[in-house]
C-alpha positions in Angstrom: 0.0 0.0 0.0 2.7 2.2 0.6 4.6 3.7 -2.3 7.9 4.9 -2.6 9.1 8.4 -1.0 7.7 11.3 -1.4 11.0 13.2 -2.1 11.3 14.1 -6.0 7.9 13.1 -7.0 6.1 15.9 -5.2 9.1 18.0 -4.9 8.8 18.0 -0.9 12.2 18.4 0.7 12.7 17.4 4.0 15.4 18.4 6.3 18.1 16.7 5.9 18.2 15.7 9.7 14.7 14.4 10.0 13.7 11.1 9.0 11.1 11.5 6.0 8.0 9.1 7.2 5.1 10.8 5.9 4.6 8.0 3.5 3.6 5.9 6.8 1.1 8.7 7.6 -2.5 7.3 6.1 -5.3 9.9 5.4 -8.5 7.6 5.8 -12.0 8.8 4.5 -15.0 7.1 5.7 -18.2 7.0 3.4 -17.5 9.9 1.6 -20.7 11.0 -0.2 -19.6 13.8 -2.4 -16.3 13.0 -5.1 -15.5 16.7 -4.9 -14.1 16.4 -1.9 -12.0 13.3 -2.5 -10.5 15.2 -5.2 -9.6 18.1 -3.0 -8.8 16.4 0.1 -6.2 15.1 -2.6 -4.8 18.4 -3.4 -4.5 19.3 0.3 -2.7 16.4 1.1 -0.3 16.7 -2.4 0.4 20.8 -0.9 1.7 18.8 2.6 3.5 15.9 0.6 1.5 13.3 2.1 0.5 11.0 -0.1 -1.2 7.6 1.6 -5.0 8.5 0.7 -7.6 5.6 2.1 -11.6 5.6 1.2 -13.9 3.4 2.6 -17.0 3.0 0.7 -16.9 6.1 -1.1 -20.5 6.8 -2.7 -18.2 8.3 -6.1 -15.4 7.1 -7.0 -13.5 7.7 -9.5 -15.4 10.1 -10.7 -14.8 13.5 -13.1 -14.9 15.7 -10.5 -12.5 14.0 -8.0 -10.4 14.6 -10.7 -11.2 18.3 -11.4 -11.1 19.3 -8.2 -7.5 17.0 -7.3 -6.3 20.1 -10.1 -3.2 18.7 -10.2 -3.2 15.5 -7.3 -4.1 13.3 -10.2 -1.4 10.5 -9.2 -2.7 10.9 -5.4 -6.0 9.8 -7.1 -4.5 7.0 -9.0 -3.0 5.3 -6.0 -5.8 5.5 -3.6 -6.6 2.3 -2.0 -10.8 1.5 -1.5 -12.1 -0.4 1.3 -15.2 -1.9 2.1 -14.6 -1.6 5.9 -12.3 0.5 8.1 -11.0 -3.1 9.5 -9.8 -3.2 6.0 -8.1 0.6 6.2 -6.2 0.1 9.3 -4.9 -3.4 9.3 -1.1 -2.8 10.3 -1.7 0.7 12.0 0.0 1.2 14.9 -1.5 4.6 16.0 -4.8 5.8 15.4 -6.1 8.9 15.5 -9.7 10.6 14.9 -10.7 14.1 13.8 -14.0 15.1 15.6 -15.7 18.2 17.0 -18.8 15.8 18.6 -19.5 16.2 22.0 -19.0 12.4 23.6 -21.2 11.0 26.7 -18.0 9.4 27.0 -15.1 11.4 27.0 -11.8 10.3 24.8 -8.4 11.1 24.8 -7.9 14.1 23.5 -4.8 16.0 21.6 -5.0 19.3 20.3 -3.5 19.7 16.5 0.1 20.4 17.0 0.4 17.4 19.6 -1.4 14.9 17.5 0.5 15.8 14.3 4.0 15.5 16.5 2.4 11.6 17.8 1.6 11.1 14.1 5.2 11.7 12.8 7.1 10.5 15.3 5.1 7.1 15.6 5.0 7.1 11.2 8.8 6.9 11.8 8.5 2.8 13.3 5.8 2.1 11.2 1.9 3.0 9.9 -0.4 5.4 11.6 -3.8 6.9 10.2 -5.6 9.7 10.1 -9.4 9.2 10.5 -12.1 11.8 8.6 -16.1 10.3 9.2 -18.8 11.3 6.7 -19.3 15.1 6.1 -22.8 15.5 7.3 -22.2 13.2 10.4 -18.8 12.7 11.2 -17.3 9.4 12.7 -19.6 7.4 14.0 -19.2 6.2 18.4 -18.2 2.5 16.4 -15.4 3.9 14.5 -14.3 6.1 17.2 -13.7 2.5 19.1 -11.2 2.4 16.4 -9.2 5.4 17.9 -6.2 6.0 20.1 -7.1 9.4 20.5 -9.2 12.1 18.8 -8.3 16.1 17.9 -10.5 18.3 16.9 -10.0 21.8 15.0 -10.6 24.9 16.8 -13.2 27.2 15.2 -16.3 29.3 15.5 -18.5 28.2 18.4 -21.6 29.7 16.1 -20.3 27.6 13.1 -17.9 25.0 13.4 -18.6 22.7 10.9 -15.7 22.8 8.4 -16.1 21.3 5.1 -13.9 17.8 4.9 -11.2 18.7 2.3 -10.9 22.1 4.6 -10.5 19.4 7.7 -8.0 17.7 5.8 -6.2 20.8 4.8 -5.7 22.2 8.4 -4.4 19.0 9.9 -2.0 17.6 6.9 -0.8 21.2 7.4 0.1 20.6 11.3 1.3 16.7 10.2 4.0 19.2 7.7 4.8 21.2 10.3 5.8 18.2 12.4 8.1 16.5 10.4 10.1 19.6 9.7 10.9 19.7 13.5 13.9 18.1 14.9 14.3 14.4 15.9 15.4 15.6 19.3 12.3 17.3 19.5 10.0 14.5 19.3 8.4 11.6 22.0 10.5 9.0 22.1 8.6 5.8 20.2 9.6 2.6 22.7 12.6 1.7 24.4 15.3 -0.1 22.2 14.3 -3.7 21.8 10.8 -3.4 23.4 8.2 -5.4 21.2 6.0 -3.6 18.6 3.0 -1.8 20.0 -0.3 -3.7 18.9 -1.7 -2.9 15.6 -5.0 -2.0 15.3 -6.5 -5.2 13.7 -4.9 -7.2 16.5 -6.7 -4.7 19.3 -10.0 -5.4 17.2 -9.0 -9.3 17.5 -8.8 -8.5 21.0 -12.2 -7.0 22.2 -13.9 -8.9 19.8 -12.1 -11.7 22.6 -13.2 -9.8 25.5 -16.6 -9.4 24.4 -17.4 -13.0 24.0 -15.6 -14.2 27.2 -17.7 -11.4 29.1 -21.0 -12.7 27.3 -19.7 -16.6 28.3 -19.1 -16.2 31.7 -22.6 -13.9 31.7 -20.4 -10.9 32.8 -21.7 -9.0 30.1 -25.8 -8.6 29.0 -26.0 -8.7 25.2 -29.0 -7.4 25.5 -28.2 -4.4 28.2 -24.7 -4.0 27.3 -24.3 -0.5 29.2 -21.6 0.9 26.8 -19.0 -1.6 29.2 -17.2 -2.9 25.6 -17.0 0.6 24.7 -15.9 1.8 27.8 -13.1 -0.9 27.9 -11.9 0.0 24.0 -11.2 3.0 25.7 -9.1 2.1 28.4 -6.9 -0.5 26.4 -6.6 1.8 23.5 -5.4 4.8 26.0 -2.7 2.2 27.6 -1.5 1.6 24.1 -0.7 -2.7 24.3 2.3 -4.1 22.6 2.1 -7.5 21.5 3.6 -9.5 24.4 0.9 -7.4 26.7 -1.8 -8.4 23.7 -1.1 -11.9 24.2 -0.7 -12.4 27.7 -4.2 -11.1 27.8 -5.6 -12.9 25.2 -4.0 -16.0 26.5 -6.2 -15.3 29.7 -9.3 -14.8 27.9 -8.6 -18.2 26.8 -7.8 -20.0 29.8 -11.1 -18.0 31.4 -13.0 -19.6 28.4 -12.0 -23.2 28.6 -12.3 -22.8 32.4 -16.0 -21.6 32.4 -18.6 -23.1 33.4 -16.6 -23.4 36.3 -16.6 -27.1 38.2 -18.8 -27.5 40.9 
């Protein structure tokens, strides 16, 4: 999915002591309904030489004015990948991250635009990270924030805040630029040396989709009352950020709970 570096083709120099990862950096787009703004989402992105664009079930696409409005982005458009679900976008994503402006019942982890861009670039530099954008009318949807290791949001007119998507996409590839011009000293560290590879974000999904069904087994959690709990628990183990030893051990319990249960009496 990835292609080769950005350098040259877009004519996007980096410094020359900063790692160029930006091609790790996915730019997802989640039921898109008007091609328009596929199109000029990819001209944003070309301007910040990112180049990893990501639909998942577009209504339109391709379509004649994705390409008009791309006005110049066309080989961003002719390298987009199409899902059919976001499992599909973020298999092998190590970092997720959520633009939203929705007001939550239950409150996410939150990073304002210059720190999420930073965590985006730093992270891109060890492997793949994405961007989420939801629908325009609606946004992302409670399920596909699930998805989500933390959520920014861009700040604007209390009165009218609603920005049009390729505008969204514009402010934060923007910031995402900005961060990888800044100095490798300046950024978080990624792990310690020789720590295993955080979980990616199909594996986490593997996960609850364990969790749940062990909590419905041992009658810990009420399919039919569920009370947010799975959601609530996404949460928590996407904020402590797994690696894979961690994943496992905890799978591995899940399993020994399950082949355990009904318990002897």
């Amino acid at each position: 999915m990835v292609g080769t570096a950005v350098t040259g083709r877009n004519n996007c120099l980096p410094v020359p002591s900063t790692p160029m990862s930006l091609t790790n950096i996915r730019i997802v787009l989640l039921n898109t309904t008007h091609p328009g703004n596929i199109g000029a989402a990819a001209r944003a992105m070309k301007n910040m030489c990112l180049e990893n664009l990501v639909l998942v079930s577009p209504r339109e696409f391709p379509a004649e004015e994705a390409s008009a409005r791309a006005a110049g982005a066309d080989d961003i458009l002719s390298r987009v990948r199409i899902c059919a679900t976001l499992d599909e976008a973020l298999q092998g994503c190590r970092l997720v991250i959520g633009s939203s402006a929705r007001s939550r019942t239950i409150a996410w982890p939150m990073l304002d635009l210059p720190a999420a861009a930073a965590r985006l670039v730093s992270e891109a530099a060890a492997g793949e990270v994405a961007l989420l954008f939801g629908q325009e009318r609606t946004g992302l949807t409670n399920e596909q924030l699930d998805r989500c290791h933390f959520l920014t949001a861009i700040p604007a007119n209390p009165g009218f805040s609603s920005l049009n998507l390729a505008g969204a996409v514009q402010v934060l590839a923007y910031e995402v630029y900005l961060a990888s011009l800044g100095s490798v000293a300046e950024r978080a560290p990624l792990t310690e040396s020789g720590d295993p590879p955080l979980a990616s974000a199909d594996d986490l999904q593997r996960l609850y989709q364990h969790l749940e069904e062990t909590l419905i087994q041992i009658q810990f959690l009420d399919p039919r009352n569920p009370r947010k709990l799975m959601r609530r628990l996404t949460r928590l183990f996407n904020r402590a950020r797994l690696d894979s030893n961690e994943l496992n051990i905890l799978r591995g319990i899940l399993t020994a709970v399950q082949q355990g249960w009904p318990r002897n009496t």
